[in-house]
C-alpha positions as CSV (number, residue, x, y, z in Angstrom):
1,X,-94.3,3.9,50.2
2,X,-97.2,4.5,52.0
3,X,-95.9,5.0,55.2
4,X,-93.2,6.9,54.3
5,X,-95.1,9.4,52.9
6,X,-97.0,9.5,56.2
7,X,-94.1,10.1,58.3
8,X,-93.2,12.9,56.4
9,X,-96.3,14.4,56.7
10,X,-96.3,13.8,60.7
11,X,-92.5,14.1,61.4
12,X,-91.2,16.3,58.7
13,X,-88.1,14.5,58.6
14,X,-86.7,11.5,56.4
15,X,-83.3,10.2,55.6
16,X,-81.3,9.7,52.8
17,X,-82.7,6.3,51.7
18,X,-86.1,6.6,52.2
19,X,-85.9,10.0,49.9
20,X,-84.3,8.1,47.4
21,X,-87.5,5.4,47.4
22,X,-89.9,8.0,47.2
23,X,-87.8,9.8,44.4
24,X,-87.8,6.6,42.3
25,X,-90.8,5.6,43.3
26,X,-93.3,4.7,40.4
27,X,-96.3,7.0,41.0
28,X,-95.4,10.3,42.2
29,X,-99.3,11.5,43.0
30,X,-99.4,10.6,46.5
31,X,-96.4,12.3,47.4
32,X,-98.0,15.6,45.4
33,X,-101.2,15.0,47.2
34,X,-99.6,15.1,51.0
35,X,-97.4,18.0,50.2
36,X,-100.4,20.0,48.9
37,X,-101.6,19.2,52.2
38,X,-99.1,20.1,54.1
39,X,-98.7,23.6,52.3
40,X,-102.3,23.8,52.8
41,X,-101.6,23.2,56.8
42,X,-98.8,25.0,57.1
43,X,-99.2,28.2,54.6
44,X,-102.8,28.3,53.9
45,X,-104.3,28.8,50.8
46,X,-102.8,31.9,49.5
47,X,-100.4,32.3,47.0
48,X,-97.7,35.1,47.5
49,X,-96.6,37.1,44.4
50,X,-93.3,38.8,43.5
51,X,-92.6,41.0,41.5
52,X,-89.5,40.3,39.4
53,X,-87.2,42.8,37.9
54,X,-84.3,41.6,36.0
55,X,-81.9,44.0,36.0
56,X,-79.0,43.0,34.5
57,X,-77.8,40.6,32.2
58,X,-74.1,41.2,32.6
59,X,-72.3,38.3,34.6
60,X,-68.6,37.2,35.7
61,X,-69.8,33.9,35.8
62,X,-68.8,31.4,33.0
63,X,-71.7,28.3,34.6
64,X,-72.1,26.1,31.9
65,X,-76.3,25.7,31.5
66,X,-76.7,29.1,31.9
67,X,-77.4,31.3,28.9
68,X,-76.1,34.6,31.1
69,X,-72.9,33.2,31.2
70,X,-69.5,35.2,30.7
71,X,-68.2,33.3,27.7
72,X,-71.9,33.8,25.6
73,X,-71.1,36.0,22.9
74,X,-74.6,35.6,21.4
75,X,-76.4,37.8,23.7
76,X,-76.5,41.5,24.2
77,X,-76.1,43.0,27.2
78,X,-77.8,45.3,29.2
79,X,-77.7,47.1,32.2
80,X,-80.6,49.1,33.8
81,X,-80.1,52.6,35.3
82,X,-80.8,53.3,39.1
83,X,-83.9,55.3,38.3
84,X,-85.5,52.7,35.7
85,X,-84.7,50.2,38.9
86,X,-87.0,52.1,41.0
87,X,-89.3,53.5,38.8
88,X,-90.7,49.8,37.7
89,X,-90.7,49.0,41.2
90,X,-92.6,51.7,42.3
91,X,-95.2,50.6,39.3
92,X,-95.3,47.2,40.8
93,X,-95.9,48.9,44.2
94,X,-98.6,50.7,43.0
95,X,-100.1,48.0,41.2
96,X,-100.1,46.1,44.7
97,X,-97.4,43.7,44.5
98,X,-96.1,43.6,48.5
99,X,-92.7,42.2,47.3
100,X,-90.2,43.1,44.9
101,X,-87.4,40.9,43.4
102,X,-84.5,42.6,42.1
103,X,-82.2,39.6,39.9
104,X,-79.0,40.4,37.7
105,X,-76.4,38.3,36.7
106,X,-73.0,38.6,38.8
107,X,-72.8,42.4,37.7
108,X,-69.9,43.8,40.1
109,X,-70.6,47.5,38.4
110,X,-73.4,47.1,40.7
111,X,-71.4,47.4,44.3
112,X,-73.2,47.0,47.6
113,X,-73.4,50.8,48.0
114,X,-74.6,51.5,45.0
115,X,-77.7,48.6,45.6
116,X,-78.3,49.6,49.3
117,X,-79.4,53.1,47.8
118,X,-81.7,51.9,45.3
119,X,-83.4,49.3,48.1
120,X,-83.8,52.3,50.5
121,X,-85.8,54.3,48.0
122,X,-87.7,51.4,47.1
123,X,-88.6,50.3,50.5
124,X,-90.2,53.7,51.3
125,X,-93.2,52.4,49.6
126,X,-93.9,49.3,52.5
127,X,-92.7,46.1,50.6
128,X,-89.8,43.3,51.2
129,X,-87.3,43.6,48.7
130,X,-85.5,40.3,48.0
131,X,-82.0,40.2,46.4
132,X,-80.9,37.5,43.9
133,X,-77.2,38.9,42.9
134,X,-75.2,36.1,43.5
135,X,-71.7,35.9,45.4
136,X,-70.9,38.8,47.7
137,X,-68.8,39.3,51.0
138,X,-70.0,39.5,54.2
139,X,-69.8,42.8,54.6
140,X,-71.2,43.9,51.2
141,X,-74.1,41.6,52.7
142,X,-74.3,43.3,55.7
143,X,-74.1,46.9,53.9
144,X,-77.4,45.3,52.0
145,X,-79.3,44.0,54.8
146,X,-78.6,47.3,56.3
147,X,-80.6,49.0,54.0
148,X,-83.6,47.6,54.3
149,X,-83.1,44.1,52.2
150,X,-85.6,41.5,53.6
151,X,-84.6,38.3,51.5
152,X,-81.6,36.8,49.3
153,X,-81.8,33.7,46.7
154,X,-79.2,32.2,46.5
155,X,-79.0,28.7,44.6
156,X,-76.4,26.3,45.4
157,X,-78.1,24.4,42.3
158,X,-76.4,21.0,42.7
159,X,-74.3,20.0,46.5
160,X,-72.6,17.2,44.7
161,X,-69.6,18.9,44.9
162,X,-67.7,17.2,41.4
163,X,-71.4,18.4,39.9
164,X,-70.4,21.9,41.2
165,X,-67.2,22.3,40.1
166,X,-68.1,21.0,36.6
167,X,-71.1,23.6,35.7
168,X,-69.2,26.1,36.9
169,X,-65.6,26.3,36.3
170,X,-63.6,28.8,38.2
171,X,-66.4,28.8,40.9
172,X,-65.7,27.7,44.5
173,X,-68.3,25.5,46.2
174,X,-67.3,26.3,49.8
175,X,-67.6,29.9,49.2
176,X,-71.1,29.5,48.0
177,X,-71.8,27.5,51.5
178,X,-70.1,30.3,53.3
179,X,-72.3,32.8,51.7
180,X,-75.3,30.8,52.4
181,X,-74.2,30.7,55.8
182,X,-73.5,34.8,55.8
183,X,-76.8,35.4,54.9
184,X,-78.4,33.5,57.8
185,X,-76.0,34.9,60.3
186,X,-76.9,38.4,59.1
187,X,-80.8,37.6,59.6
188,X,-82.2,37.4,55.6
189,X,-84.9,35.2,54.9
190,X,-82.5,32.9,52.9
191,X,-83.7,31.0,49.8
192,X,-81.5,28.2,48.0
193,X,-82.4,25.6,45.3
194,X,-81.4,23.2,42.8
195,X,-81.6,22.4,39.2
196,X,-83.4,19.1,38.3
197,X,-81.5,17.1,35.5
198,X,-77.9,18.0,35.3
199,X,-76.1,15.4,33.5
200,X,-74.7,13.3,35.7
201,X,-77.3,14.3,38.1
202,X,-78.2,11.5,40.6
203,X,-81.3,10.3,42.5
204,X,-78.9,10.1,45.5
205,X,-77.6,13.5,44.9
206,X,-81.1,15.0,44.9
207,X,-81.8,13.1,47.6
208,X,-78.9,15.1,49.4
209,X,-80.3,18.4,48.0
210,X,-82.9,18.0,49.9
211,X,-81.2,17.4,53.3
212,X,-79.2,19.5,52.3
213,X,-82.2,22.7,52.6
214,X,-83.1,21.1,55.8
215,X,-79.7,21.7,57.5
216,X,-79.3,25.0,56.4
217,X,-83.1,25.7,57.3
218,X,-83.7,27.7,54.3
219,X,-86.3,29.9,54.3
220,X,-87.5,29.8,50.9
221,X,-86.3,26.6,48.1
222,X,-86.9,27.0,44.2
223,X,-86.5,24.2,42.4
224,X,-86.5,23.7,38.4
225,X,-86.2,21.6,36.0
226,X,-82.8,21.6,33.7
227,X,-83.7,23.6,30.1
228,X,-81.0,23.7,28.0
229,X,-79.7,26.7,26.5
230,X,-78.5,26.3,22.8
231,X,-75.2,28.8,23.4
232,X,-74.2,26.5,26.4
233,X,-72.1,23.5,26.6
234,X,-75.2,21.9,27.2
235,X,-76.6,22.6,24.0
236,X,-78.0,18.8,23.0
237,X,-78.7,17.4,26.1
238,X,-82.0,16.6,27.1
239,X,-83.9,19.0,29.2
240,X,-85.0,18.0,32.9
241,X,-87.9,16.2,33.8
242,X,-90.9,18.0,34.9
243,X,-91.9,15.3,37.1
244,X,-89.0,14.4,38.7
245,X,-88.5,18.6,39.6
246,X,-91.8,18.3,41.0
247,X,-90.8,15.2,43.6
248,X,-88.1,17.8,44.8
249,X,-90.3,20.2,45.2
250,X,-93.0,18.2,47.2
251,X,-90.6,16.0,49.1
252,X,-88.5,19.8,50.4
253,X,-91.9,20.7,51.0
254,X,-93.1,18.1,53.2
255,X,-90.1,18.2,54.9
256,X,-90.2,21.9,55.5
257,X,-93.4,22.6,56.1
258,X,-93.5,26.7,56.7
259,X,-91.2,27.8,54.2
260,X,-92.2,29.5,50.8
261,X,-91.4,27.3,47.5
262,X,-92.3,29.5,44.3
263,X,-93.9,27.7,41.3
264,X,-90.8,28.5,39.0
265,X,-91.1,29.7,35.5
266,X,-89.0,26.2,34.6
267,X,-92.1,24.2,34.9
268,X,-94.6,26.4,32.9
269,X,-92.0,26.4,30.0
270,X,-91.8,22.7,29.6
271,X,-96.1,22.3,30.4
272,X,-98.4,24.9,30.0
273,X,-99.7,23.3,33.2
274,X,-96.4,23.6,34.9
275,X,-96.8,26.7,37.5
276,X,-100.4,24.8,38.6
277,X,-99.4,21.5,38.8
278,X,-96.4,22.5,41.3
279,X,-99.1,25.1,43.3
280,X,-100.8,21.7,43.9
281,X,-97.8,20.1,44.8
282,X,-96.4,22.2,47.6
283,X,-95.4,25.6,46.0
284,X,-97.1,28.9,47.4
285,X,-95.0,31.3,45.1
286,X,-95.2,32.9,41.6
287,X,-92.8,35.5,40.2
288,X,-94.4,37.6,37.7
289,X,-91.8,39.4,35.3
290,X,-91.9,42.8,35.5
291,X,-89.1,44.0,33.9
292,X,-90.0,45.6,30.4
293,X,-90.3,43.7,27.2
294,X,-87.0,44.8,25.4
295,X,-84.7,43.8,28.5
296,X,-86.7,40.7,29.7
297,X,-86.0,39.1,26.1
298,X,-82.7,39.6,26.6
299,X,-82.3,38.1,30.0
300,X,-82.2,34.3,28.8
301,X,-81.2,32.1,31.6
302,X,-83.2,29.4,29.1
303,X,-84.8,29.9,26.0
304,X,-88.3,30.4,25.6
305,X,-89.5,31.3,29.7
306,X,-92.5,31.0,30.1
307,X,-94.6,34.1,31.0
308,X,-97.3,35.4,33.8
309,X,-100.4,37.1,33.3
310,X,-101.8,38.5,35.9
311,X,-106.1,38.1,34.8
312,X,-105.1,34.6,33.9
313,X,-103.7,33.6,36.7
314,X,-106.0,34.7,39.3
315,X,-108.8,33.1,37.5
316,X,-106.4,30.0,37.5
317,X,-105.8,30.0,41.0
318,X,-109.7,30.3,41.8
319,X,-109.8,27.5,39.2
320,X,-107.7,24.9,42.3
321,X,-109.1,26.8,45.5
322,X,-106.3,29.0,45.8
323,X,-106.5,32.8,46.3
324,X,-103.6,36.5,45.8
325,X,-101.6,37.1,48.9
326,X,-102.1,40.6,49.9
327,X,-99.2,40.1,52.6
328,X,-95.6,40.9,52.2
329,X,-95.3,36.5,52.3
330,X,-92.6,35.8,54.8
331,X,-92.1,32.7,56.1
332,X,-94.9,31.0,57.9
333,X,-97.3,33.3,55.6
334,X,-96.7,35.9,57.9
335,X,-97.0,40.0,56.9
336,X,-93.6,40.7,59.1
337,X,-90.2,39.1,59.5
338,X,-89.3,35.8,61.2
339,X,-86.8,37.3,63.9
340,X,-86.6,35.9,66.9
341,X,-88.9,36.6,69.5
342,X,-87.7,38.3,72.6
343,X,-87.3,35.6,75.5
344,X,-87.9,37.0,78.9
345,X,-84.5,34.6,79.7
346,X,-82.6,37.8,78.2
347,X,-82.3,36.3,74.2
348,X,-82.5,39.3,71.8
349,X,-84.2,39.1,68.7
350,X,-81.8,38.8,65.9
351,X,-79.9,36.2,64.6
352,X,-76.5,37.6,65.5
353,X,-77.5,37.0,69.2
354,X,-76.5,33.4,68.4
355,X,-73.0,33.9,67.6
356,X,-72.8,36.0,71.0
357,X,-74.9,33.5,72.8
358,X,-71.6,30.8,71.5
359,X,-68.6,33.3,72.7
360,X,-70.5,33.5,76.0
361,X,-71.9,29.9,77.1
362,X,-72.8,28.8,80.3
363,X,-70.6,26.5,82.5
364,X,-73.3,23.7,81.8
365,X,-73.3,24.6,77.8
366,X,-69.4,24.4,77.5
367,X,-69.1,21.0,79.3
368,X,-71.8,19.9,76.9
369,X,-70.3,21.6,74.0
370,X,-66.9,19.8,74.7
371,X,-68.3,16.4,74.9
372,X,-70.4,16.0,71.4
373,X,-68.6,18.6,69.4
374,X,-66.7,16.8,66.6
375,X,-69.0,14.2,66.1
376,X,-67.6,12.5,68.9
377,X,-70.1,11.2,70.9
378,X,-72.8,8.2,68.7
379,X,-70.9,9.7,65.2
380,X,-73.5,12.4,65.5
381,X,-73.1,15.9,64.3
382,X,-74.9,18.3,66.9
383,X,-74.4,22.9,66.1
384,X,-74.5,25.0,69.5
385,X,-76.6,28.0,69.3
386,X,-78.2,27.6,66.1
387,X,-80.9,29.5,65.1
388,X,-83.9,27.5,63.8
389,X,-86.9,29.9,62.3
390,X,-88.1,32.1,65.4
391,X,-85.6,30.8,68.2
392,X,-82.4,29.8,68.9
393,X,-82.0,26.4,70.3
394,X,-79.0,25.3,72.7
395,X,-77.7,22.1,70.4
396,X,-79.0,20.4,67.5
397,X,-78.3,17.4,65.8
398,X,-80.2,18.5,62.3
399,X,-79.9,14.8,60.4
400,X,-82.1,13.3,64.0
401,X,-84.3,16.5,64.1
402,X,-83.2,16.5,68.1
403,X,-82.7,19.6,70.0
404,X,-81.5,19.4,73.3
405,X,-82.2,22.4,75.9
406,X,-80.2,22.9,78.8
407,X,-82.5,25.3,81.5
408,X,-81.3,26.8,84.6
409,X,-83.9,28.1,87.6
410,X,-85.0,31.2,85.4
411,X,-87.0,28.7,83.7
412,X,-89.4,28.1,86.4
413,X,-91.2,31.6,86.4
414,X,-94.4,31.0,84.4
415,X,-93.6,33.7,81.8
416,X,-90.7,31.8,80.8
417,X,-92.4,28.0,81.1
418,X,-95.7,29.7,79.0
419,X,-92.8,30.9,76.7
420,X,-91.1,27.5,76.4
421,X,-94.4,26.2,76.2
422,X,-94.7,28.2,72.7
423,X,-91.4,27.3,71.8
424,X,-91.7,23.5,72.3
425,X,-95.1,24.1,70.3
426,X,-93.5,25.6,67.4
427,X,-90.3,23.5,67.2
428,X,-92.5,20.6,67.4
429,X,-94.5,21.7,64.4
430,X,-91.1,21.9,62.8
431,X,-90.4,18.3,63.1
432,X,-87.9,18.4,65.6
433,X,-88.2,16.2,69.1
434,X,-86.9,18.2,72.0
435,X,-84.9,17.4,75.3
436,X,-84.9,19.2,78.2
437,X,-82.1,18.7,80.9
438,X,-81.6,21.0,84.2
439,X,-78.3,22.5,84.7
440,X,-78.3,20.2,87.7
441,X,-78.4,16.9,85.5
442,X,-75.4,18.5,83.7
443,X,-73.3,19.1,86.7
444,X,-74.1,16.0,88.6
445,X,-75.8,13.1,86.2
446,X,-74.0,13.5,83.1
447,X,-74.1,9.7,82.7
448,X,-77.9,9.8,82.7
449,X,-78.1,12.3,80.5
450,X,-76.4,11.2,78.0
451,X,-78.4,7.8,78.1
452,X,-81.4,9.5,77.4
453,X,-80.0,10.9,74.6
454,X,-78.7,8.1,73.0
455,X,-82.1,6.7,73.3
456,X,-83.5,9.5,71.3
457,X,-80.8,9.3,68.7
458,X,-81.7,5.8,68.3
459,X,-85.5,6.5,67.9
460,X,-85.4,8.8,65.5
461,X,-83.4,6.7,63.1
């Protein structure tokens, strides 16, 4: 177990079994003491804050643990105005908070237009706003990001797709993969995450949770604990264990090693030691509800959610070494977005420039592309273009943690190798292993290049 745990640590990467061991492994502590010091590497010892405002409780949905769902006739509804939106983020604003969160249920009544005007106003006060409103269309996305929207959470909860399709009847599980993959294409700091003790819920499907936030290279991954809802379908089933959510947590974390994982408001309602225990297990975030008292009771995902206050938890935080962000939190614990940086090769510096970079490959790319696409060469899946935190590699095969860079002579002016340099640097921190190949070695040693790369594949089983 040992070791395992220290390849994480070092490499960042482990495959589906060796997740399973450490998931059913006996003692969880060592795997919560390496991922607090990864986070401690990685993130530092601040802990970002966000302010939370739950806006409304109204929800197409019918998901069957959730106590905002459709069919719940034991709740009453609400629905905040535009101006009580903004006004309570403006307090949080003013009281410092550098981020604000703005949740709802699937409220259509709330369209994409009607949103991007309340984030415009609230972004004139110099903070990220993250969106958590479930299932939208591209475009509605893009009308969003447009106006000023920094982040979106959206939890795929369980990828064992029977799993899916059981909590949540009516719901389609590719569509919620397609809108995942929306929101990286149109540049948000994505966040996703799963629920921890589904019935039916295997160690094997956590496992692939987990892989499964590493492929899509989430930005941000909350992770809670299963508490059941009385006016669910759930209602007598056990709740999820705390310890087990934790494992996620610190195993997602030590595999991503930059991103931000909140200490969710799951794990302080089952322990009143919940929110520290997972801030010294890998997490680097805490939500703070702002919304006011009469709503917030009323927004009841689970009974009983645990609350923040603000006094407490600073001196809590001092308590384990651990101090309030002042930064806006992005990924990497920076105060400004991770877009990609400008290469003097020509790359721009969004996220879209990888879908132009795959219309308009080079001559070396395509013949590339057109020999491992498919899976067809070593049953290995490899993405072109694919943007991975600040760059945008050539090819990646995500499950080896191999990128694969085809350079032409550009590369040899020293801006360019300094940038590589950086590049390498940071992918490296990443976990990833990275081959470089001439366009040369395309057009004339295919053979040999490919034999290097089956070497790599092979090592980094």
């Amino acid at each position: 177990m040992i070791d395992l745990i220290n390849k994480a640590k070092t490499e960042h990467s482990l495959n589906k079994d060796e997740l399973i061991e450490l998931l059913s492994c006996q003692d969880g502590e060592q795997i919560f003491k390496a991922a607090d010091e990864v986070r401690q590497k990685y993130v530092g010892a601040e802990v970002h804050l966000r302010a939370l405002i739950e806006f409304s409780n109204i929800c197409r949905c019918n998901c069957a643990y959730c106590g905002l769902r459709c069919k719940n006739r034991d709740i009453e509804r609400y629905r905040m105005s535009a101006e009580q939106i903004v006004e309570t983020a403006l307090k949080a604003a003013d009281f410092g908070y550098k981020t604000i969160v703005l949740q709802s249920g699937e409220d259509v009544f709330f369209t994409a237009d009607y949103l991007a005007e309340i984030i415009r106003e609230i972004k004139k006060n110099d903070v990220a706003v993250t969106l958590s409103i479930g299932e939208r269309s591209f475009e509605e996305y893009k009308i969003l990001k447009d106006a000023g929207a920094d982040r979106f959470l959206l939890r795929i909860e369980t990828t064992d797709r029977k799993l899916y399709e059981k909590y949540h009847p009516g719901a389609d599980f590719e569509n919620r993969i397609r809108c995942l993959e929306d929101l990286k294409q149109l540049g948000f700091e994505t966040g996703t995450g799963c629920l921890v003790g589904l019935p039916g819920q295997t160690i094997e499907s956590l496992a692939d949770d987990i892989l499964f936030f590493k492929e899509l290279d989430a930005d941000m991954v909350g992770i809670g604990p299963l508490i059941v809802h009385p006016h669910t379908p759930l209602n007598g089933q056990q709740n999820g264990s705390l310890d087990l959510a934790l494992r996620v947590m610190a195993l997602t974390r030590l595999l991503m090693p930059d991103i931000n994982i909140p200490a969710t408001t799951a794990m302080e309602t089952l322990n009143p030691a919940g929110r520290i225990l997972a801030l010294q297990s890998g997490a680097n975030v805490v939500m703070p509800n702002l919304t006011d008292d009469d709503a917030r009771a009323k927004y009841e995902i689970y009974p009983n959610k645990a609350g923040v206050n603000y006094t407490e938890l600073s001196e809590k935080l001092r308590s384990i070494g651990r101090t309030i962000s002042h930064k806006k939190g992005y990924r990497g614990n920076t105060d400004c977005p991770l877009t990609l940086n400008p290469s003097p090769a020509g790359r721009g510096k969004h996220t879209n420039t990888a879908r132009y970079l795959r219309k308009n490959m080079t001559p070396q790319e395509l013949k590339f592309w057109n020999l491992v696409r498919n899976s067809q060469f070593e049953n290995t899946k490899f993405k072109r273009q694919y943007p991975i935190g600040k760059y945008i590699v050539d090819f990646v095969a995500i499950q080896k943690m191999l990128v694969i860079e085809l350079d032409g002579g550009g590369h040899n002016t020293p801006e360019q190798q300094k940038y590589d340099e950086e590049r390498t640097k940071y992918l490296k921190s990443r976990g990833f292993k990275i081959l470089r190949f001439w366009n040369n070695d395309i057009d004339n040693n295919i053979d040999g290049v490919f034999e290097t790369i089956s070497i790599a594949l092979r090592e980094r089983d």
